[in-house]
N, C-alpha and C positions, 0 to 999 in steps of 0.2 A: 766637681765634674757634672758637667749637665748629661742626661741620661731623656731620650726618648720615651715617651708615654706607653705605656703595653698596650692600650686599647688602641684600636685600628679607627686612623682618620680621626682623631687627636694627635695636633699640631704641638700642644702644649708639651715641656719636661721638666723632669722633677730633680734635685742635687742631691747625688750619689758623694756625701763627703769621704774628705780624705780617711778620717776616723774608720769609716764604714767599710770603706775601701781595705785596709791593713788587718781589720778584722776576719774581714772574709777571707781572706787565705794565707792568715798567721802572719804578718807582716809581710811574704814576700813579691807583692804588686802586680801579682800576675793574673788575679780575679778578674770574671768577667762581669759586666752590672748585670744584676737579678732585672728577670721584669716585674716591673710597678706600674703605679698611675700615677701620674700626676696629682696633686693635691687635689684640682677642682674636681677631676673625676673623682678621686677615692672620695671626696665629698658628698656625690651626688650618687657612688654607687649604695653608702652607707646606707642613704633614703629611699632606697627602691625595695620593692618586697619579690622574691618568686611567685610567678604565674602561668596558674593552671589554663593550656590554651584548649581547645573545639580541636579535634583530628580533621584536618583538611579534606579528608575522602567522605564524601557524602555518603549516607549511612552508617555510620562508626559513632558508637559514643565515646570513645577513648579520648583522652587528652596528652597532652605533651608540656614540659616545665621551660616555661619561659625564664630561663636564671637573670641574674642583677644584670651580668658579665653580657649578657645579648642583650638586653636592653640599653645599655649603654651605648652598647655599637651601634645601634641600631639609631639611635639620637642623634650621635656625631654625624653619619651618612643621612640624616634628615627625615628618618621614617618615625610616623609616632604610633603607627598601627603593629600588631605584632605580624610573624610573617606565616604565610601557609606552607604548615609541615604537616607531617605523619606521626600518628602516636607510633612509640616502638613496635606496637602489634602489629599496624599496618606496613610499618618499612620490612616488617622481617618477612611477612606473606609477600610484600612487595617483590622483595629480592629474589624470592623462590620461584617467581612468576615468568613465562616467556612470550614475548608478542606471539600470536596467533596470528595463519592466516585463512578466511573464510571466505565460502563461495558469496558474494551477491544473491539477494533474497530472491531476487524475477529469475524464474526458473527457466526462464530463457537462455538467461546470459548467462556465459560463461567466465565471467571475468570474477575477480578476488577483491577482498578487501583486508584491512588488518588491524585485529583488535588488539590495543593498546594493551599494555599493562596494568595503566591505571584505572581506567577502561573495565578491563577486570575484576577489580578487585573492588571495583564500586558497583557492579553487578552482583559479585558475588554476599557484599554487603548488604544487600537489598533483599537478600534469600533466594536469590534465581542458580538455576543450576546449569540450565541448555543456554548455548551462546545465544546474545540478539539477532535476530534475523534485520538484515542493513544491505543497501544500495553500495554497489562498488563506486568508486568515485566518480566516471566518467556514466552510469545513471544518473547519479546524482546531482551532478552540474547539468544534465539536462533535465531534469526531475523540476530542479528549483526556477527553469524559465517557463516551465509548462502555467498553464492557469485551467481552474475548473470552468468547466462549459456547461452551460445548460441546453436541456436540447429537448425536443416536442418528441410526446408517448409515438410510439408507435400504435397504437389501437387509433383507428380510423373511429372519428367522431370526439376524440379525448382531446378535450382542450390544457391540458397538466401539461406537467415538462420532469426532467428529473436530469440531477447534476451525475457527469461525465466529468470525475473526479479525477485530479493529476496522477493519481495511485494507479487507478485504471489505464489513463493514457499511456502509462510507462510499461505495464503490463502488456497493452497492445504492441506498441511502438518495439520492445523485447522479441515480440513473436513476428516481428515483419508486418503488421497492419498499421495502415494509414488511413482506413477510412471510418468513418463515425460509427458506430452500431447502431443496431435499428433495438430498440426494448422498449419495453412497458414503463408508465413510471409508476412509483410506488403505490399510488392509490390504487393506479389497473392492477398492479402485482395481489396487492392484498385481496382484494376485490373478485380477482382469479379465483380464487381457494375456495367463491360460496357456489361455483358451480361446478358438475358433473356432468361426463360423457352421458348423451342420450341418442339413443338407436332410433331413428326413424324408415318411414318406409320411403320408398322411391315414390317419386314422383307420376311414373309412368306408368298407366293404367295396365293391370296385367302383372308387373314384375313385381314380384315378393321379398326383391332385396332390401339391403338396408342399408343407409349414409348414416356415419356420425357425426353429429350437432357437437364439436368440441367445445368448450368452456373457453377457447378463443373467439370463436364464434359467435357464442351470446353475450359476452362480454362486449364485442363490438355492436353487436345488435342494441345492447341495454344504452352504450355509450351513444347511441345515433336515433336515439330515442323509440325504438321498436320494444313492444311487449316482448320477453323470454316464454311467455306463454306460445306465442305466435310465432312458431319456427317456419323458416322459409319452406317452400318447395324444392326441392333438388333432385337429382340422379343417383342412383347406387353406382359406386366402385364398376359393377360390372356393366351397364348401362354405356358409365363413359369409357369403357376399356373399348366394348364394341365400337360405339362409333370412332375412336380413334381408329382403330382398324380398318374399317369400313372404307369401301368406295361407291361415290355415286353410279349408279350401273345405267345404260342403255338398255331398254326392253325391246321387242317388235312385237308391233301388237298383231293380236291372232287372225283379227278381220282383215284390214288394209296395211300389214306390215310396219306402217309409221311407228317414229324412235317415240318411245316414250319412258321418262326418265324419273329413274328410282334411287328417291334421295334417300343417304343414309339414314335420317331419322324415320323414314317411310319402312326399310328396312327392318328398323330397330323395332316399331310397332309391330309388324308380321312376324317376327322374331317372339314377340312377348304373346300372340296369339289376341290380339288387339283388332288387328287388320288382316285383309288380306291382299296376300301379292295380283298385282294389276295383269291384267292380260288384253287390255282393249282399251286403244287413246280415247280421249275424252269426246273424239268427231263421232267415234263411233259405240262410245255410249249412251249419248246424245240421240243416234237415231237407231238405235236400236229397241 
């Protein structure tokens, strides 16, 4: 009786004699055939050894026993590589394990993502304890059409530029902005840190306030080729409050009545004890 090959995808079979047959269940013919191999396979399984494989999960040093019997199969079906499995340690953590699901890393968005299993368990291989922080998918397909932009400092005079990274754009593009930021690039950034706030006096003869020289300031100063030594002239805080406030006024002057006109900044000097408030147009200082 010819009998089918036990290995899978082995066409070949092996004779189940009559002898063998009567044996098996005392003469009376009711035996079913055992499974076997074929000659050629029992041949070929004789000459194969067990092998120790690599645990498919990346960080594991565990390994798994490739037996004769799965090498076998595995020939018939045309494969000569072994296949990727789990040592036992990792199937059994495997099994114990449940997909996850988590927020998207841009704190923006509100949307989820879902960490695997395997996922896990190759994480936790790796000695991490808090989940990855990851883009929900529909970030992510836009994430991966984005490209880094290079873009020019914002310091006036800075000829540098500094990359406007797709990390960043997604970050933006999360929080509802579509338009470029204005920044430093790296060299202004660094460059920033060797200088400090300086208190200077106003500009206007009289007022004892004081403006701040910020480290934006000389920064772009040093960038546009001016000495930091050599702070500009400026107004104090309170200087420019006034004249915001201020209006140009009409005077009449005291001799012949005519408008004569008192500019804010003219103001602002009488104000400081600089000047003094006009009482007489110019016809009639003239001939006075």
């Amino acid at each position: 009786m010819d009998v089918e090959c036990r290995v899978r995808e082995c066409k070949e079979k092996w004779v189940w004699s009559a002898q063998a047959q009567m044996a098996a269940d005392g003469g009376k013919g009711t035996a079913r055939p055992p499974a076997r191999m074929c000659s050629s396979c029992y041949d070929k399984y004789n000459n194969l050894n067990e092998q120790q494989i690599n645990c498919r999960t990346r960080g594991c040093d565990g390994t798994w026993i490739w037996t004769r019997g799965m090498q076998l199969e595995a020939e018939k079906q045309g494969h000569r590589e072994p296949p990727k499995r789990m040592c036992d340690d990792c199937a059994n953590e495997y099994a114990d394990l449940e997909e996850k699901e988590l927020p998207c890393k841009l704190d923006a968005c509100e949307k989820t993502w879902f960490w695997r299993r395997g996922a896990q368990l190759e994480h936790k291989k790796a000695g991490y304890n808090e989940p990855p922080k990851r883009m929900c998918d529909d970030c992510y397909n836009q994430f991966v059409q984005l490209k880094d932009q290079t873009l020019k400092c914002k310091v006036r005079g800075c000829e540098e530029a500094w990359v406007w990274t797709r990390g960043m754009q997604m970050e933006a593009l999360s929080r509802g902005r579509t338009g470029r930021p204005y920044r430093m690039c790296d060299d202004c950034a660094k460059k920033l840190t060797e200088f400090k706030d300086k208190q200077l006096l106003c500009k206007h003869e009289g007022c004892e306030g004081k403006w701040i020289w910020t480290p934006e300031m000389q920064l772009e100063a040093t960038r546009r080729g001016q000495s930091p030594d050599k702070p500009p002239r400026r107004m104090c805080e309170e200087c420019v409050e006034f004249l915001d406030k201020a209006q140009t006024a009409q005077i009449a002057c005291e001799s012949c009545g005519a408008a004569i006109t008192w500019t804010k900044e003219a103001q602002l000097h009488v104000k400081l004890g600089a000047w003094v408030k006009p009482t007489l147009c110019s016809d009639c200082r003239k001939n006075k």
